[in-house]
N, C-alpha and C positions, 0 to 999 in steps of 0.2 A: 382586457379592455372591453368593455361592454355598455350600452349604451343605458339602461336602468338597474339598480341597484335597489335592495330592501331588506332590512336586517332579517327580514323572514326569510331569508334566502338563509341565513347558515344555520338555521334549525332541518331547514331541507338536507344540508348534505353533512351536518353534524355528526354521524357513524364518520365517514370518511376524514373529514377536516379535524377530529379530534384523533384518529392513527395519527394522520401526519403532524399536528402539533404535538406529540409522544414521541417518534419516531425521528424528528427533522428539528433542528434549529434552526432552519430556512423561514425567512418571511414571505406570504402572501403581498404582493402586488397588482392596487387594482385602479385601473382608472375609469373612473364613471360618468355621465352627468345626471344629477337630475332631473326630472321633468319638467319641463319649462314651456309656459304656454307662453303663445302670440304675445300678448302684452307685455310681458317678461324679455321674449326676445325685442321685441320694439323698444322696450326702452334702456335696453343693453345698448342697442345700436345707435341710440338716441345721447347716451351718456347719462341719462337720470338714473341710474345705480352703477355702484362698481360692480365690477366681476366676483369680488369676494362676499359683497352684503349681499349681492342675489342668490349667488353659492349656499351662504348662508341661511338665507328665508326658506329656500327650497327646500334646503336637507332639514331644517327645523319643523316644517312643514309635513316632512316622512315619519316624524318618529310617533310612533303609534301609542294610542288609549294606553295607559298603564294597566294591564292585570297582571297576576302574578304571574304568568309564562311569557307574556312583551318580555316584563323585566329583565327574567334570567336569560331572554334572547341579548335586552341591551345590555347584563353585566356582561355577556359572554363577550359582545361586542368590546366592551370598554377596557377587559382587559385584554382583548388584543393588541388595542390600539397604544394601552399603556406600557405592554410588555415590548413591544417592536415587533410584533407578531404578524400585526395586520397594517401598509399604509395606505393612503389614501391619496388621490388625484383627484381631482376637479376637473372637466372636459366640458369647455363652452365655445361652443362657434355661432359667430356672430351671424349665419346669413339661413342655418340649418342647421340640423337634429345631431348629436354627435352618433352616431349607429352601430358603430362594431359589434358584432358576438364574438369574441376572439380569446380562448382559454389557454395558455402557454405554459408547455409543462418542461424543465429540462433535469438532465441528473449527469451533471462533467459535461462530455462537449455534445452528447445527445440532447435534441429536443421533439418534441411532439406537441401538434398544435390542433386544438378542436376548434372547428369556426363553421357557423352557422345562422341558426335563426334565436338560438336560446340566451336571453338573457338571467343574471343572475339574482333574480326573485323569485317567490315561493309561487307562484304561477308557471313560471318559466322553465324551471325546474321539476317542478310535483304534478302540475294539471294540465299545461298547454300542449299541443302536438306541434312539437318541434323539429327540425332536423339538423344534424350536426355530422361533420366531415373529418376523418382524420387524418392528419398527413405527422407521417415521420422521417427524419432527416436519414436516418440507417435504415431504410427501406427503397427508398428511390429518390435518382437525382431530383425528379420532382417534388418529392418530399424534400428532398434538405432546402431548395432553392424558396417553397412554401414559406417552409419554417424560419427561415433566414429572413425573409421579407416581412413576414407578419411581427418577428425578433426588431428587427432593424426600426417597423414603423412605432412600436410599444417603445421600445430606448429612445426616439428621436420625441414621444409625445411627453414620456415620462422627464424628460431633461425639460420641457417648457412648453414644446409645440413651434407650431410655427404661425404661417402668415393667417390662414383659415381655422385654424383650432388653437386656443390657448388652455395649458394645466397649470392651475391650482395647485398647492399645497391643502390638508385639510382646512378649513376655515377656522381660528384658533377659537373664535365664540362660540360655535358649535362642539369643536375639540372637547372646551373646558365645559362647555355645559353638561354633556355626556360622563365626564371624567365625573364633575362633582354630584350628580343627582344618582351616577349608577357603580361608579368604582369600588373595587371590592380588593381587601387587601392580600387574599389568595385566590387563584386556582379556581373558579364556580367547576362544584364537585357534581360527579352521575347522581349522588345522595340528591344533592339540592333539586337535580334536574328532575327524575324521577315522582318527589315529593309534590312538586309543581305540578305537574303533568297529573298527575291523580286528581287535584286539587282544580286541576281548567277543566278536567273532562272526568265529572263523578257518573257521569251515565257510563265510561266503559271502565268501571273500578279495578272491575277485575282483569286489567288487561295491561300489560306491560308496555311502555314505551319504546321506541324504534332502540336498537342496542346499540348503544352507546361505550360500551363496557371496552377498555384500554387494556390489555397483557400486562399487570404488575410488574416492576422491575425485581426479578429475586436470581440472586445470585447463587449458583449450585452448580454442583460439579454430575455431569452429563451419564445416565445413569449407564450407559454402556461404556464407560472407560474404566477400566480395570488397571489399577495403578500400585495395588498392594501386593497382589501375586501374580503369578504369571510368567511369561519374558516383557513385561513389561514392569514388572515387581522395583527395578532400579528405582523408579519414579516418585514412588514415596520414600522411600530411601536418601533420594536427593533432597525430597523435601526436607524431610526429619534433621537431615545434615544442615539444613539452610538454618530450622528453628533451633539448632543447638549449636548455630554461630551466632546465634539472639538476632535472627532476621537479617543479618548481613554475610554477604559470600557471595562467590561464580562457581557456576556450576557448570566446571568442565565435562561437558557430553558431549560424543561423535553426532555428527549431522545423521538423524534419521533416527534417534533413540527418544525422541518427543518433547524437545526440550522445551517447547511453547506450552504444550499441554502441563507440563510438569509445576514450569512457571505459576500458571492458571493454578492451579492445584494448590500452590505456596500461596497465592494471594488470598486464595478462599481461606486457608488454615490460618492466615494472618486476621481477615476480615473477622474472623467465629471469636478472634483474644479480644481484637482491641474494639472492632463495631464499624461504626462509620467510615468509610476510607477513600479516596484517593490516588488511582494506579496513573501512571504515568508509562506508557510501554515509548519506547525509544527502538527506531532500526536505520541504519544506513541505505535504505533503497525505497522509495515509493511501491515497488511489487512486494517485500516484505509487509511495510505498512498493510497492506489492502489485505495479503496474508493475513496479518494478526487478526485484522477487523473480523474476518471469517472465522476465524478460532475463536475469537471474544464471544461472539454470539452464541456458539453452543452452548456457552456457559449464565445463558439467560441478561447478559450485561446488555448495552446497548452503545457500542464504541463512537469515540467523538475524533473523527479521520480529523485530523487537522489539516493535512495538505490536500485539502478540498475546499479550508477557507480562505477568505481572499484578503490576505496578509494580515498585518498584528491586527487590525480593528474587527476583522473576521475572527480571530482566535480570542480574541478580547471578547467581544460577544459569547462565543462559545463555551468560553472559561468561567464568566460572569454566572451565567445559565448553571453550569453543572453547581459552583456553589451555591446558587439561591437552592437549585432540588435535594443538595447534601442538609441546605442550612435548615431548612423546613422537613426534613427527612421526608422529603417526597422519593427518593431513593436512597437505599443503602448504599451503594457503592459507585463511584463516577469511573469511569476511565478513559484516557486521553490517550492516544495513536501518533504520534510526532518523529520526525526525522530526526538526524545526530543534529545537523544543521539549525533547525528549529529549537532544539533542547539546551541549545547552547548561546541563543540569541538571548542580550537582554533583557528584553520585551515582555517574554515570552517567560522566562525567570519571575520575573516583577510580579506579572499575573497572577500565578502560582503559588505564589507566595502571599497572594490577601485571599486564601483558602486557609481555613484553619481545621484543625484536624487533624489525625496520621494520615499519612502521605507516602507510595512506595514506589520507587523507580525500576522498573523493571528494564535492563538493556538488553535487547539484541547483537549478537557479533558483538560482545562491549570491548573487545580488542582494539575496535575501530575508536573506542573513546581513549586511546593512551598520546593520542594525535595533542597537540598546541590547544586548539582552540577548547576543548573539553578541559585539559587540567590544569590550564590558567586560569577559568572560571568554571569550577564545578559547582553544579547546585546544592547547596548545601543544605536546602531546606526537608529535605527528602529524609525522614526518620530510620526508616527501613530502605534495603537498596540490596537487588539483585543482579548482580550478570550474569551471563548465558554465552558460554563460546567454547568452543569444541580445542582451538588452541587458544587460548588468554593471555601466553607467555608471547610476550612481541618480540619478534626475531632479532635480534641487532640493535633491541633499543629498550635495557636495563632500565635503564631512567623512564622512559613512557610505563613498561611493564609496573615498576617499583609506584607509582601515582597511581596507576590503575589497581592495584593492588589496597596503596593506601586507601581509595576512596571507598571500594565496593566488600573490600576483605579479599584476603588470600581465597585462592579455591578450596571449598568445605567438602567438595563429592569431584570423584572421579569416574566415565565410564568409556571406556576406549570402544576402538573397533575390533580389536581382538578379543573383547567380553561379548560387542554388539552380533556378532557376524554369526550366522545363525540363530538368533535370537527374535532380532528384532530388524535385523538387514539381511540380505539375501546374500550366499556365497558369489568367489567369483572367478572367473580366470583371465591370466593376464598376459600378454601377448607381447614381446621384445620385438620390435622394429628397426635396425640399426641402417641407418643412412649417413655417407659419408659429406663433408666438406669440400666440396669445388676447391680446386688451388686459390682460385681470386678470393673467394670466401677465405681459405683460411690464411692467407696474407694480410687480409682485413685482420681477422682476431689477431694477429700476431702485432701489427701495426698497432692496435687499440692497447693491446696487451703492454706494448712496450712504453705508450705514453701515459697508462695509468703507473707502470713502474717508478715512472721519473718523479711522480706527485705522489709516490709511496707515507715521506715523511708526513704529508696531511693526514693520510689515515693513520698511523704511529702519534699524531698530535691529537685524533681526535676529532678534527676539522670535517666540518660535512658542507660543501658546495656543490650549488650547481654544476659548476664546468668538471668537475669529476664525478658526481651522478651520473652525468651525459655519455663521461666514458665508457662508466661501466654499463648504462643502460643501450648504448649503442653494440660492444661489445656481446651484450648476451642475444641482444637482435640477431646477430649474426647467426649462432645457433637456433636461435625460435625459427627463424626463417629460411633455415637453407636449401636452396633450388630442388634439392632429389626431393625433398619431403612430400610434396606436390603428385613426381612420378610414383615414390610409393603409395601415397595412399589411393590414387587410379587404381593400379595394380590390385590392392587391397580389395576395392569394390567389385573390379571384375570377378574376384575369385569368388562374389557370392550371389545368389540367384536374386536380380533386382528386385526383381517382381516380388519377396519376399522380406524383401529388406522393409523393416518396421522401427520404430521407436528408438530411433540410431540419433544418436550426437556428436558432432564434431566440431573441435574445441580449435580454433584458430590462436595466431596470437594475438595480443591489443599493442602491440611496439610498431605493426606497418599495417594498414588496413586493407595492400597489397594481396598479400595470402588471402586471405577472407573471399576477396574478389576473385582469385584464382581455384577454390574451392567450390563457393558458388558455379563456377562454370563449369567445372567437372559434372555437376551433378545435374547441371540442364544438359550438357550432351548427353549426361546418361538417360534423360528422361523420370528424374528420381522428383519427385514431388516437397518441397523442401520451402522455409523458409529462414533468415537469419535472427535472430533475436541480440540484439546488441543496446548499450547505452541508449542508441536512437530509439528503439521499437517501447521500451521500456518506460522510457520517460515520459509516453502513449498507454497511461492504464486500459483504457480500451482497447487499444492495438495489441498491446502483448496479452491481453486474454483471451482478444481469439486466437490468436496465435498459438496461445498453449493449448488452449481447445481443442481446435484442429488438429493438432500433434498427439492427446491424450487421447480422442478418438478414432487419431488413425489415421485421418483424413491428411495428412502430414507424414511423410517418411521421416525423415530429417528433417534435425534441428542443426543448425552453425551457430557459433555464438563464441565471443571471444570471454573475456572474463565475467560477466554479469551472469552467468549462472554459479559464480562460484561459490555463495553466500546463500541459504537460507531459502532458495526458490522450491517448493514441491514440488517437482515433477517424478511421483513413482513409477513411471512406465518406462522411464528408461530403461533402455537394456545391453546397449551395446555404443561403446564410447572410442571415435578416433581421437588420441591426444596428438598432435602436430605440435603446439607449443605447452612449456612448463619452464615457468620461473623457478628461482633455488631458492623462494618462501616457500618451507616448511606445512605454513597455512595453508595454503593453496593443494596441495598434494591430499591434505587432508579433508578438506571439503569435497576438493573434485570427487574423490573415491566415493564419499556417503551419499553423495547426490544420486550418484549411481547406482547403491546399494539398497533402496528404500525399498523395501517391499511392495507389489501390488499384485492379489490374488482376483483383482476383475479380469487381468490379464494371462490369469498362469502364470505368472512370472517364478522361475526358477531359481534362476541365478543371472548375473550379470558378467558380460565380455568389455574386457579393453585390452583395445589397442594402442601400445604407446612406438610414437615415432621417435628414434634416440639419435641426436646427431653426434658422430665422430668424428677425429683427424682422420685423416686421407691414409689408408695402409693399416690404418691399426686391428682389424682382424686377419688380415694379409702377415701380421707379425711384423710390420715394419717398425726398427728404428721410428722413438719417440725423445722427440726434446722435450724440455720444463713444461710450454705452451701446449703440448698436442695432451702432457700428460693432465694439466689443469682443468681440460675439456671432459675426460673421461670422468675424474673426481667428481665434477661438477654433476653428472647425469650419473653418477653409480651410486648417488646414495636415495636420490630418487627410486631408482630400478629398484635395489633394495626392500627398500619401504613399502612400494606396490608388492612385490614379489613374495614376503614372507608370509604374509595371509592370506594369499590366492590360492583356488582351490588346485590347481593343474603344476603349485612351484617346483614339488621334488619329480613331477614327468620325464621323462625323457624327452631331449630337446625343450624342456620349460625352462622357466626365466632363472631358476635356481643355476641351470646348465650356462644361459647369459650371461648371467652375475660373473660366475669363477672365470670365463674368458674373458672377464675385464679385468678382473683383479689380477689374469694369470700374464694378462699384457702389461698390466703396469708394474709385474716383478721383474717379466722379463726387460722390460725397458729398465729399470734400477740395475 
């Protein structure tokens, strides 16, 4: 909001304003008045003009001699104005000057506000000695409180004004006069601008114009990624497997073997057949999404975050845009960033579909899409279709798996963690924790146990409800959360030098958000420097980056965090994992490990430690007498234990988890 305005002004900061019109599908908002002298305001005040015929005269009045550099300043203008690039306000007060310098800049919930003396004309700008102030909200509380106020007065002027200052809409006879004497039906190109510019000033011929010049959008694979040999050699492989299911498949790979890059990879070898294209990436988390957007970029694209615009009218805009630049081949390739949630909306379908062209859907974790809302309406507009998920196969639910299947194709490429381990993940060792069940604890399981028995025939029928989810989700609580688990993992921490404890996670469980709180306090008495990362921190892209920050530099011992890093999060510095809880999803067991496993040689990282906390019946390393219930408990964790233990580097040790294992197994013969 600034109190003069002159279309010379966006020749002055034309380097800048054309990055950000390349770079942003955000509009400029500006509120301004013209210059209005004494007699203008007198007879506003007087009622001898309206507010919008004088709006009008004034701006009519600005628009400068036509040569041929005005011009390409007013197309540049006109298509702003016609694209929704650029809008306009009107600011007239009836008794004084409208006066703000006030430039507002924000990106998510950060803002930053320059306010001074400079207004935004080619004087104000290029020639006058001006002064300008900046205040940032993530700097200081005075900053935010700045930025908030100068926020607050621009929304309250820009909705209409109030009793002393009234805004305008642009004036629509000025609108159309501009539209019709200077509209141009693309893009005013650097070619034109340049041309001109010679052409207004033949005395400096020989001299280049301010640069203007935009990063082409070109799509290419980054020339340090090594994907044909190597231990990263799988990657083309997968590819090659994806092209010879005719572009459709999932590509089963462990977390940490590159399955995004790999992806990328697939869409460029898709781009080189067919040309033009349309990528669609899909992920279950806002912190993936923001992931991908960062991986996009290597690859020269310029990703379009969706969960940054402000609902369907904002994606609608966005959508709009990428096909006019596919339709005009202003870029080869578009690609769009969207949640499962967003992929799945109507709206958002429709869109996408008045895009013509080949079109490829790329899923993250597509496991997550075998859920209702995806295979009741899958998109079917999508030609080529990839997923990506280390297990695909959905635990307990043939029919979700079998849809997921039909849509994307069976898996084309397989690459486990016993290919990746040494390769392309770090080895590890794995640490058996046995802690037993309080009697009141396991009276519980036994009580849960006996009431899910009685509703046995529902699951022999098939029947999936709530009030027996509940049982069995209460029931394994029981386990996640048993009282010792607490005192071991104290214990645990004591036995290692604080002061050196680094790059540690600890995985609570999401059934009681009790634990979590009881973790956390261990680690302030210990004086360990820690933060939690949960649902909450998460759904804060700002909060959880520094969060990871902090933690990836160090400045962070521990992480807590209950299931939200199970999925697709990069953190390679981990190095050392307390597990307290674990569900009897398959999936789970397998993400946790690769999370842990990712390589990072900024750190040394060698290899990776976990510790897993195992809860038992009461006596069962004691050798006690085991009923049905106490043996169901052991089943339930020994195929976990298992699992961790056969590719750990430390399993056939003495006293290692191979040693674990058989003392479970050798309890449950002996109980039979």
């Amino acid at each position: 909001m600034v109190g003069f305005f002159s279309s010379h002004a966006l020749a002055e900061i034309a380097p800048g304003l054309a990055s950000f019109l390349r770079q942003s599908q955000q509009s400029l908002r500006l509120i301004v008045s013209p210059f209005l002298t004494e007699d203008d305001q007198a007879a506003l005040r007087e009622g001898q003009l309206t507010a919008a015929s004088l709006a009008k005269r004034s701006l009519d009045s600005s628009i400068p001699d036509a040569n041929a550099l005005a011009q390409h300043t007013l197309k540049c203008l006109a298509w702003l104005i016609a694209e929704g690039r650029l809008e306009f306000k009107i600011a007239l007060m009836r008794d004084a000057l409208f006066h703000p310098k006030v430039w507002l800049f924000h990106a998510d919930s950060e803002r930053a506000a320059l306010h001074g003396s400079a207004n935004l004309t080619a004087a104000g700008l290029g020639r006058n000695r001006e002064q300008l102030s900046l205040s940032r909200s993530w700097h200081s509380r005075e900053g935010q409180l700045v930025c908030q106020r100068l926020q607050d007065e621009f929304e309250m002027l820009w909705g209409g004004g109030d009793d002393t200052c009234i805004t305008l809409d642009l004036p629509r006879a000025f609108r159309d006069r501009l539209l019709r004497d200077y509209r141009s039906d693309s893009m005013p190109s650097e070619a034109d601008f340049r041309t001109l510019w010679h052409q207004a000033r033949p005395d400096l011929n020989t001299a280049e114009p301010p640069n203007v010049t935009v990063r082409p959008v070109e799509f290419k694979i980054p020339e340090w990624l090594e994907y044909r040999a190597g231990d990263y050699a799988h990657q083309g492989d997968a590819v090659d497997a994806w092209l010879a299911s005719e572009w459709r498949g999932i590509l089963e790979m462990c977390t940490g073997s590159g399955k995004t890059l790999t992806a990328m990879v697939g869409a460029h070898e898709l781009h080189q057949q067919v040309g033009s294209l349309l990528v669609v990436v899909t992920a279950p988390y806002n912190v993936l999404i923001h992931q991908w957007c960062d991986e996009i970029a290597q690859f020269g694209l310029r990703p379009i975050n969706m969960s940054s615009c402000a609902g369907s009218r904002g994606r609608g805009k966005e959508i709009a845009q990428a096909r006019r630049r596919l339709s005009m081949n202003i870029t080869p390739v578009e690609i769009v960033v969207v949640s499962n949630d967003t992929l799945v909306s109507s709206d958002f379908q429709s869109q996408i579909g008045t895009i013509g062209g080949p079109k490829l859907l790329i899923a993250d974790e597509c496991h997550n899409l075998g859920s209702a809302g995806f295979v009741e309406s899958p998109p079917e507009m999508f030609d080529y279709r990839l997923g990506l998920s280390a297990t695909p196969v959905r635990q307990h639910d043939d029919e979700g798996t079998g849809k997921l299947f039909a849509y994307f194709g069976k898996p084309c490429f397989e690459f486990g963690l016993d290919q990746a381990i040494g390769r392309c993940l770090t080895p590890y060792d794995y640490f058996v924790h046995f802690v037993s069940l309080e009697a009141g604890e396991m009276e519980e399981w036994r009580e849960l146990s006996e009431q899910i028995a009685q509703h046995s025939w529902r699951i022999e029928a098939g029947a999936n409800d709530d009030y027996l989810n509940n049982l069995f989700l209460r029931r394994r609580r029981v386990l996640e959360t048993a009282n010792a688990k607490i005192g071991s993992l104290d214990q645990l921490l004591d036995n290692e030098d604080l002061k050196r404890i680094q790059y540690t996670l600890i995985y609570a469980t999401d059934k009681d958000p009790n634990q979590l709180d009881r973790v956390n306090a261990i680690l302030t008495q210990k004086n360990l420097s820690f933060h939690q990362l949960t649902a909450s921190e998460t759904s804060d892209s700002k909060l959880s980056a520094r969060v990871l920050e902090r933690f990836q530099s160090g400045k962070l011992q521990v992480l807590t965090a209950k299931r939200v890093l199970d999925e697709g999060v990069n953190v390679p510095q981990i190095e050392r994992a307390y597990i307290l809880a674990s569900t009897t999803v398959r999936r789970q067991w397998v993400q946790r490990r690769g999370r842990l496993l990712r390589m990072c040689k900024e750190i040394g990282k060698t290899h990776a430690i976990i510790h897993d906390l195992v809860t038992l019946p009461p006596g069962t390393i004691e050798g006690e007498q085991m009923d049905e219930d106490a043996k169901k408990i052991i089943r339930s964790e020994l195929e976990r234990i298992w699992e961790f233990a056969r590719l750990s580097r430390n399993g056939a040790r003495t006293g290692g988890p191979f040693e674990q294992v058989e003392r479970l197994r050798t309890a449950l013969l002996g109980a039979n």
